[in-house]
C-alpha positions in Angstrom: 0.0 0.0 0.0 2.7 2.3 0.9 4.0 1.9 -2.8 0.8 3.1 -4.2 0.6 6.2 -1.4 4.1 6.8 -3.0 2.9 6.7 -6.4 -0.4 8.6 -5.8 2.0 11.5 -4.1 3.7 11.2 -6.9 1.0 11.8 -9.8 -0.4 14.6 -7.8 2.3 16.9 -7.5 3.1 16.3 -11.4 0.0 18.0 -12.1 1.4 21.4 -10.8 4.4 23.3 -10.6 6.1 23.8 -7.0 5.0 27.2 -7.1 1.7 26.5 -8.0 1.0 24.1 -4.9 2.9 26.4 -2.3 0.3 29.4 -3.8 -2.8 27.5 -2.3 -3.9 28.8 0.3 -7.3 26.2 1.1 -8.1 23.1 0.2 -11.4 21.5 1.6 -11.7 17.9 2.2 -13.2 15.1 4.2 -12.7 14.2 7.5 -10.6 11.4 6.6 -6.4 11.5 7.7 -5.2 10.1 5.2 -6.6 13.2 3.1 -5.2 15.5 5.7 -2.2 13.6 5.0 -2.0 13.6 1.7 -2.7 17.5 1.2 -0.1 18.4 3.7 2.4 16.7 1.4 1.3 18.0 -2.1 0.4 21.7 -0.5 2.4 22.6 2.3 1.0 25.7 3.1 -2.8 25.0 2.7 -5.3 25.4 5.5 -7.2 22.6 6.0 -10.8 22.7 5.8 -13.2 20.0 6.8 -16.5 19.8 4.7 -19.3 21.3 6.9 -21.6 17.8 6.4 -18.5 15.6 7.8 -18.0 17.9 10.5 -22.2 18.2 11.5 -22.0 14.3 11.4 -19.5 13.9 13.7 -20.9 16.6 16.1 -24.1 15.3 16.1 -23.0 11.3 16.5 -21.0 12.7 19.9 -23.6 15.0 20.7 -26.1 11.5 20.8 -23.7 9.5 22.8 -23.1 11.8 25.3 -26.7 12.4 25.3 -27.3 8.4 25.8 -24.3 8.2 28.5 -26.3 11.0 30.4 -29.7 9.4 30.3 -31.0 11.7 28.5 -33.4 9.6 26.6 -36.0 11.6 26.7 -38.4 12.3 23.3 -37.6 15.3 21.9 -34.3 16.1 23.9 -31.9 15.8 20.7 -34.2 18.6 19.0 -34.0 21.2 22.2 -30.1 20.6 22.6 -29.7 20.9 18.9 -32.3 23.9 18.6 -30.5 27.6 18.4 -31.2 29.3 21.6 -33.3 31.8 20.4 -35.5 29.9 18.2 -36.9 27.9 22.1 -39.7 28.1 23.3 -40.1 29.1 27.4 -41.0 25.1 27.8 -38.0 24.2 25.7 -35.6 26.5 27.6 -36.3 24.8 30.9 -35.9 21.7 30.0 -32.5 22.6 28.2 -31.5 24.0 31.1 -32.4 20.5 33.3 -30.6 18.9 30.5 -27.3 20.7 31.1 -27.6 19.7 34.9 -28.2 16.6 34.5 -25.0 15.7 32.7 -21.3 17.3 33.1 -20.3 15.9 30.0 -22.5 18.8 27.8 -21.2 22.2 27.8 
C-alpha cells in the first residue's frame, strides 16, 4: 500500500508546478487522515478545511452518545439541545436547562 501512497504523491504533485501548490492557500476535504495527510504533502502551506456535512455528522454522533451516556433519553431532547437558543420556546428552555444539569459531560 505504501508503494501506491508513494505513487499517488507522486502523480499529484506532477499536475502542478512547485510554485503553484505552495500558492494554495485552502483546500477542503473530508474528514478522513489520510486526506489530511496527503494535502499536507502536495500543498504545504494550505489550511485545511473540513466539509461542513462531515464535520455536523461527527458533532451530532458525539452530541447522541453523550446524550445516551447522560440518560438523556428523553423524546424530543436531541431537538432542544440541537435547537438555536433563540429559536426555544419558554418550555424548551427549561428543560434545556435540566438537561445541562443533569450531565457534566454537555457544555
Amino acid at each position: 500500500m505504501l508503494i501506491h501512497v508513494r505513487g499517488l504523491l507522486t502523480r499529484l504533485k506532477s499536475l502542478w508546478t512547485v510554485e503553484e501548490r505552495l500558492n494554495v492557500e485552502e483546500v477542503n476535504i473530508h474528514m478522513w487522515a489520510g486526506f489530511a495527510r496527503v494535502v499536507n504533502q502536495v500543498f504545504p502551506k494550505a489550511r485545511i478545511v473540513y466539509d461542513r456535512f462531515h464535520v455536523m455528522q461527527k458533532g451530532v454522533k458525539e452530541l447522541d452518545r453523550i446524550r445516551r451516556q447522560s440518560r438523556l433519553t428523553e423524546k424530543g431532547s436531541r431537538r432542544i439541545i440541537l435547537k438555536n437558543n433563540e429559536d426555544l420556546t419558554a418550555k424548551e428552555k427549561v428543560k434545556l436547562e435540566i438537561y445541562l444539569k443533569q450531565s457534566t459531560a454537555l457544555p
